[in-house]
Steps between C-alpha positions, in 0.01 A plus 500: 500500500764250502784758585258571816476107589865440484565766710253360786693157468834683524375671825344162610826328426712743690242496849618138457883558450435659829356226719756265435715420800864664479840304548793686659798460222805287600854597385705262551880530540709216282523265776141416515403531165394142451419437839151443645344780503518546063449107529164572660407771338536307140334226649219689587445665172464223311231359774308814375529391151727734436853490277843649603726700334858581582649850367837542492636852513863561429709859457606473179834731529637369867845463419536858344317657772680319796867628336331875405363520894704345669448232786347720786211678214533161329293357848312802503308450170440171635312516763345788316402249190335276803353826641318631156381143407366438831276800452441450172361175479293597796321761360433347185395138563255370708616370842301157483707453172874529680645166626847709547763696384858440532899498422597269295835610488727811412272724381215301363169461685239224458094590534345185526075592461179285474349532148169363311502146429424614063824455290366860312621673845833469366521823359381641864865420594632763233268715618592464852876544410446810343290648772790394773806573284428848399402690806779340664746599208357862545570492855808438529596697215370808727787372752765452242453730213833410366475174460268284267308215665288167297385159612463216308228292570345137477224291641414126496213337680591240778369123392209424749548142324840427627540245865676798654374815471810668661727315240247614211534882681907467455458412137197753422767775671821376261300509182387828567865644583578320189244699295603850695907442439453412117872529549521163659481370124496122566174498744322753301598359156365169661142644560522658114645165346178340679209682418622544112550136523120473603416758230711331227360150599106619563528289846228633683182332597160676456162367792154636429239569811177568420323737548127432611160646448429590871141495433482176314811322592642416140812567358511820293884551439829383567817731587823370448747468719886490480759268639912471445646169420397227783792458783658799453529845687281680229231206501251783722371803323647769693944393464421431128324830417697737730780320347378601163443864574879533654666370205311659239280200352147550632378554171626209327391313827147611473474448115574140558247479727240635239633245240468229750194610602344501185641183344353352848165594439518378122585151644236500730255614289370753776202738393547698824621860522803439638692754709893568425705717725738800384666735678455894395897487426414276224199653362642821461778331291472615146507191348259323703177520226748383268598231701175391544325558199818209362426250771121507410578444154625144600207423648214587289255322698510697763323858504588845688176487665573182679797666724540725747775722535521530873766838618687346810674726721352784750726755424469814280481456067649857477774521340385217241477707197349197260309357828194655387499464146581168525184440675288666260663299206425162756153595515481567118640138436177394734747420793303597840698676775498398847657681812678304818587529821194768572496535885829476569604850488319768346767587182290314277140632599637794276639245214103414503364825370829535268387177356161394515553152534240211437590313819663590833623245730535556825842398723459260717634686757137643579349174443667309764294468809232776381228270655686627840554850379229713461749834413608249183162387402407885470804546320403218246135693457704850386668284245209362382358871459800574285492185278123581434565819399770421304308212342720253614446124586658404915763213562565463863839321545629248711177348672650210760121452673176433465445823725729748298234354231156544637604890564569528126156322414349738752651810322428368131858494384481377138834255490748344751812273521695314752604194683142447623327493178837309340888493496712587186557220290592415149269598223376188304278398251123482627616684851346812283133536395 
């Protein structure tokens, strides 16, 4: 029964993929690559409440290849690099999503897309990498078979908080060349000296939002929410985790934000359940039950059965061979399991019936405006089928009116959080129930 259900919200899900209006993609030669028309399109996103990512792609091997070629197939491979990407990233990624695509310099190109506002769609970025770099690798490798192509690539998100947004474009583009040419050592090594600096130092910040009882209108839970050190460039979610997954220290990252988390709730005395993000990266680490199982023993007062362990990220767990049987040894500790970002894509519909979880929360991606969208409101009731026949409680995410409200009361979702019921703020003592 709930196989059927999920594939009737798929099929829902992909009439409305449809009706979304279609951009024509821009590719941009070098001299307008910061000019207006990226400018805008930035601009724009963030209006949407989107986030904006900049992905650097850079031929690894250009030097050896421009002496083995020679000038004239040198330009050749070029334009066909431009040529293959173009295509690419145009059959794989949704129009709407492409602000532009353009030289850099040399060889490298620079995708610059519109992306969820959730710091867990960093890993979206490797995804979309791998999706661009490979077909294109195997394209031109058809064209020349004796030679041996690979990009590097990076991504940073541009800073919507900056006073210029072009200036804050300019820097998001450097730091992601910098993470593509790991051979520019000092940049690089700058980005790695900073976020083991935050790791070594525990300098991040954890808010809770809570999460209401639609029905009654109390507080039920909290989830907590990460920021970098105040002032800086990794102070917002998204630079300080994507910065953690490039340089190899997401785990460590997230494992301070459990031990933060928990000592938090400790101080505040909270009784809540109290929601605490990790990505599937992490809980498909082998030592992450371990890990856990040590932190808990610090804090005695607080029981398994009081946190949820909420699996970030839309994209696939295969691959994660200890993903699974970490989450059976969670839910033997008395952790509950909670799935995010439903809605936004339709990966993790399948992660539900692989898991079971005890509460799905939906992206607020479908939320926004559903009181104006009838095609979201029915997607929202083919969720709803799913979560009741996987026994599973509803958040709905990111509710910024009084509208967006009244169509969750009207549909009996169980839970919801956002700016409209309350903004994230620091946990303290008699805040909790």
């Amino acid at each position: 029964m709930i196989r059927r259900s999920i594939d009737k919200v798929k099929e829902i899900m992909q009439w409305g993929k449809l009706l979304l209006p279609l951009s024509s993609l821009r590719f941009y030669p070098p001299k307008f690559v910061l000019r207006n028309p990226v400018l805008e399109g930035v601009v724009t996103a963030f209006q949407t409440g989107h986030e904006v990512a900049v992905i650097v792609f850079n031929l690894q091997n250009v030097a050896e290849l421009a002496e083995q070629l020679g000038e004239n197939q040198h330009r050749h491979l070029q334009r066909q690099i431009k040529k293959a990407f173009r295509e690419v990233v145009l059959e794989e990624l949704d129009e709407q999503d492409i602000i532009s695509l353009h030289d850099y310099y040399g060889d490298g190109l620079t995708l610059v897309v519109q992306v969820d506002h959730d710091c867990h769609y960093i890993s979206e970025m490797d995804r979309i990498m791998k999706n661009l770099t490979n077909p294109v690798e195997k394209r031109l490798h058809k064209l020349y078979q004796s030679i041996q192509l690979q990009f590097e690539t990076g991504y940073m998100f541009v800073d919507k908080k900056h006073y210029s947004i072009q200036e804050s474009i300019e820097k998001a583009q450097r730091q992601a060349i910098a993470m593509a040419e790991k051979r520019l050592a000092a940049k690089y090594d700058s980005m790695f000296y900073t976020i083991n600096n935050i790791i070594s130092q525990k300098n991040i910040k954890l808010l809770a939002q809570p999460i209401i009882d639609v029905a009654t209108n109390e507080i039920r839970a909290w989830e907590m929410l990460t920021r970098g050190p105040k002032g800086t460039a990794l102070e917002s979610p998204l630079p300080l985790f994507s910065v953690a997954r490039q340089t190899g220290t997401l785990y460590e990252l997230e494992m301070i934000v459990l031990e933060k988390a928990l000592e938090q709730i400790k101080a505040a005395k909270c009784r809540d359940d109290v929601f605490i993000n990790f990505t599937p990266i992490t809980l498909g680490n082998i030592r992450f039950t371990r890990d856990v199982k040590n932190l808990l023993q610090r804090v005695r007062t607080i029981l398994p059965t009081q946190i949820i362990i909420e699996v970030t990220e839309n994209d696939s767990i295969e691959g994660l061979k200890d993903f699974i049987y970490n989450i059976k040894m969670l839910r033997l500790m008395g952790f509950r399991i909670a799935i995010d970002d439903t809605g936004a894509g339709y990966s993790n519909l399948s992660t539900i019936s692989e898991i079971m979880p005890d509460i799905i929360k939906i992206d607020r991606s479908l939320i926004s405006n559903i009181d104006k969208n009838s095609l979201k409101e029915s997607m929202l009731k083919g969720l709803l089928l799913v979560a009741r026949e996987a026994g599973s409680l509803v958040v709905a995410e990111g509710i910024e009116s009084e509208e967006e409200a009244s169509v969750l009361t009207r549909n009996k979702v169980d839970l919801a959080q956002g700016n409209f019921y309350a903004p994230p703020t620091v946990l303290m003592r008699d805040m909790a129930t």
